[in-house]
C-alpha positions in Angstrom: 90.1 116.9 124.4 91.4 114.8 126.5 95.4 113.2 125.7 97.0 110.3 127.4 100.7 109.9 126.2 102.8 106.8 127.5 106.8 107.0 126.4 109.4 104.4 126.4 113.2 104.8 125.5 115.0 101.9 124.5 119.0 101.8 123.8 118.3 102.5 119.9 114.5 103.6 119.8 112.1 105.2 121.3 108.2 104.7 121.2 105.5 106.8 121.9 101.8 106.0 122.5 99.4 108.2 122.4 95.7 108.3 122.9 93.3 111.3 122.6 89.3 111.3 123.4 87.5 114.7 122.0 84.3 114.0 123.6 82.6 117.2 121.9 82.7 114.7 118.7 82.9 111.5 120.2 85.8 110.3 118.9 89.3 108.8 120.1 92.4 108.5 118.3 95.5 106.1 119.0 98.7 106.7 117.8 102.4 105.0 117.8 105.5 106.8 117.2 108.5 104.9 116.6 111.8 106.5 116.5 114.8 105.3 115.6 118.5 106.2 116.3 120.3 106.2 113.6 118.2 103.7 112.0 115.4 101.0 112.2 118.1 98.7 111.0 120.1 99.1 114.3 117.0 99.2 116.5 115.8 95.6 114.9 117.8 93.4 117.3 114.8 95.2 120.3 112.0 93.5 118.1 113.2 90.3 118.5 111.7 87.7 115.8 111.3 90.7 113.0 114.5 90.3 111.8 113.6 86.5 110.7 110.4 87.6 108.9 111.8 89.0 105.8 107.9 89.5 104.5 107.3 91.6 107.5 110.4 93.5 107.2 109.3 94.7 104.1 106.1 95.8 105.4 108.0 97.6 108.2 110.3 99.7 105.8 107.8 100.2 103.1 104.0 101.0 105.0 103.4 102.9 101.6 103.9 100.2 99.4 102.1 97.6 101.4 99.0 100.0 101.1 99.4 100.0 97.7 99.2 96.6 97.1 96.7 95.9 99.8 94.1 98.8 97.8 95.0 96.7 94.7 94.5 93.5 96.0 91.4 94.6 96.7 90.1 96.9 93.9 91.2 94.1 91.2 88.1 92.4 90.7 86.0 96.0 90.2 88.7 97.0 88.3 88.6 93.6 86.0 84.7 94.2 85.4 85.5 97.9 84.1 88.3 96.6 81.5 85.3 93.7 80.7 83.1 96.2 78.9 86.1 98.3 76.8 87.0 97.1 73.0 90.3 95.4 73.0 93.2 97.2 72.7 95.0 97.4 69.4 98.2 95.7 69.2 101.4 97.9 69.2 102.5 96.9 65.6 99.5 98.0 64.3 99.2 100.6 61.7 99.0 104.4 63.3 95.7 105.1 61.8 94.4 102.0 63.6 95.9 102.7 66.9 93.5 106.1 66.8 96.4 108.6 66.4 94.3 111.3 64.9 96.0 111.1 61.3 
């Protein structure tokens, strides 16, 4: 395997690239590493416009959540054709025995 790593230290951060070929399964990998001392909130004035772009700000501190949505965003209309074919739900004031307690 072959590794290519590029480093750059800013006043607050500090990035990393780096970028490995494994010929044996021809394959290459990329990767960024961003750190951040003591915060990404202090190293925001290096990435300029960010701080503007409250939308990608939120992306920034929440990659987890964005994912989420993103696989929803996506899934939603499979997921609307499963709920199509399922009886309706009973409604929550119902009776017990009609909400299929088991009694």
């Amino acid at each position: 395997m072959t590794e290519t790593r590029l480093t750059g230290t800013l006043p607050n951060m500090t990035v990393e690239i780096l970028h490995q070929a494994e010929p044996e399964s021809g394959a290459e990998r990329m990767t960024i590493h961003l750190v951040a001392r003591p915060d990404f909130q202090a190293a925001l004035p290096l990435v300029g416009g960010l701080a503007q772009m409250p939308a990608m700000l939120a992306l920034w501190q929440a990659p987890f959540q964005a994912w989420a949505q993103a696989v929803q965003a996506v899934a939603a209309p499979w997921m609307g054709a499963m709920g199509a074919g399922l009886p309706p739900r009973p409604a929550e004031n119902a009776h017990p025995t009609l909400r299929g307690s088991g009694k």
